[in-house]
C-alpha positions as a printed Julia matrix, in Angstrom:
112×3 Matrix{Float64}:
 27.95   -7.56  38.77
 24.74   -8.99  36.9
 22.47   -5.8   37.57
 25.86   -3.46  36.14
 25.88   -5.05  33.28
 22.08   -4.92  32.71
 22.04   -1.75  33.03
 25.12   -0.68  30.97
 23.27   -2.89  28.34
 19.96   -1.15  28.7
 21.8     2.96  28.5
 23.31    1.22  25.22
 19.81    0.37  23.74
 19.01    3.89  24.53
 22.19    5.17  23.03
 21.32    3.03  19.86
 25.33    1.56  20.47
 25.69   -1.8   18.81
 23.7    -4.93  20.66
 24.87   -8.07  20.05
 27.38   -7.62  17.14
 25.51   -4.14  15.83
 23.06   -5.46  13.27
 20.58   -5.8   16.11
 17.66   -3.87  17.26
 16.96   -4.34  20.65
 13.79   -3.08  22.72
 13.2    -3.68  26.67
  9.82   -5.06  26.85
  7.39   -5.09  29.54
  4.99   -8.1   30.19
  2.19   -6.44  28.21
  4.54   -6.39  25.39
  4.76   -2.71  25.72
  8.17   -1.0   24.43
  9.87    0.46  27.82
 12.97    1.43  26.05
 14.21    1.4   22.31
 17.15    2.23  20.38
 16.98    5.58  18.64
 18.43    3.95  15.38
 14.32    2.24  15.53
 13.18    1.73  12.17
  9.99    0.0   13.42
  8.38    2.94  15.42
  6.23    0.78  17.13
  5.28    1.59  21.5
  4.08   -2.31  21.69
  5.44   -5.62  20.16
  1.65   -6.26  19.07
  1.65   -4.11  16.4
  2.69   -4.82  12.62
  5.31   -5.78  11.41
  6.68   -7.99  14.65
  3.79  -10.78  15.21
  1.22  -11.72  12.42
 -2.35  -11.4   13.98
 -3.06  -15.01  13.75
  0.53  -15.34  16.48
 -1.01  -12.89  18.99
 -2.86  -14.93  21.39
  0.56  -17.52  21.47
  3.02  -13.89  21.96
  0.63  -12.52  25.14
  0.58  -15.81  26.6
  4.15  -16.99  26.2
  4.97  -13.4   28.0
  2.14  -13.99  30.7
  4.1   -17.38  31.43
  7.65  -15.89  30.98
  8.26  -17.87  27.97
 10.83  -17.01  24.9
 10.05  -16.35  21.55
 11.43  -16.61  18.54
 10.17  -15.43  15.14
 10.45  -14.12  11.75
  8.79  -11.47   9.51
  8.88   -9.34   6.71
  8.99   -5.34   6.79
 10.22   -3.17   3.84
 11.06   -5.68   1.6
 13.24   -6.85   4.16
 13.18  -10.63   6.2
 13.78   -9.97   9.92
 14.85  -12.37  12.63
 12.86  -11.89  16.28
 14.3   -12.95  19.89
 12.3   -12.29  22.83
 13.48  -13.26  25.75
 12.82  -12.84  29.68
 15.55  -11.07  31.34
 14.07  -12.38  34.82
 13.78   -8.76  36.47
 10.36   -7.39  36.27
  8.62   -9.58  33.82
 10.38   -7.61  31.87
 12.21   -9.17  28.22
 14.72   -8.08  25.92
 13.61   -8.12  22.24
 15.82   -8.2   19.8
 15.36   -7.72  15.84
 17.69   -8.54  13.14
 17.95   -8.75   8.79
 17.89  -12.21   8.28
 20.98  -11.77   5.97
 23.03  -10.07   8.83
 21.74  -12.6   11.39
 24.0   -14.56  13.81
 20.88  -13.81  16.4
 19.95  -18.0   16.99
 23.27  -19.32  16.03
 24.72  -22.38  17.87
């Protein structure tokens, strides 16, 4: 039952179907912070979560080590004007982690 529903949330990433209330942009990452799979409503662009606007430079020693050490991440930044919310987070398959991005405004993301 897990893996199903992995993988009917991974086919709607690809989609670009609403993650996680549908203000949410959500990536599969690998453990080199490459970008495996992304939603084709991406407004980023981006093939790895080290480049701009996701992680300032002076974060990107912490980012490759907490996903060395399967470790989550949360941060913020600013693209377009825009403040973002970030959530990466080890799915436990693969060293692989879900990333997900939302508007600050819209966000519900790291609510209790």
């Amino acid at each position: 039952m897990l893996s199903t529903k992995r993988i009917d949330l991974l086919l709607d990433i690809g989609k670009g179907d609403d993650i996680l209330g549908g203000n949410t942009y959500t990536y599969l990452i690998s453990e080199t912070g490459n970008i495996l799979v992304d939603s084709k409503k991406d407004i980023f662009n981006q093939s790895t979560i080290f480049s701009q606007p996701y992680f300032d430079d002076s974060d990107l020693e912490k980012v490759a080590h907490s996903l060395a050490s399967q470790q989550d991440i949360t941060s913020s930044f600013v693209y377009g004007g825009e403040q973002y919310q970030a959530l990466l987070k080890s799915i436990g398959t693969n060293n692989w982690y879900l990333f997900s991005v939302n508007m600050l405004e819209d966000s519900n993301l790291f609510a209790d």
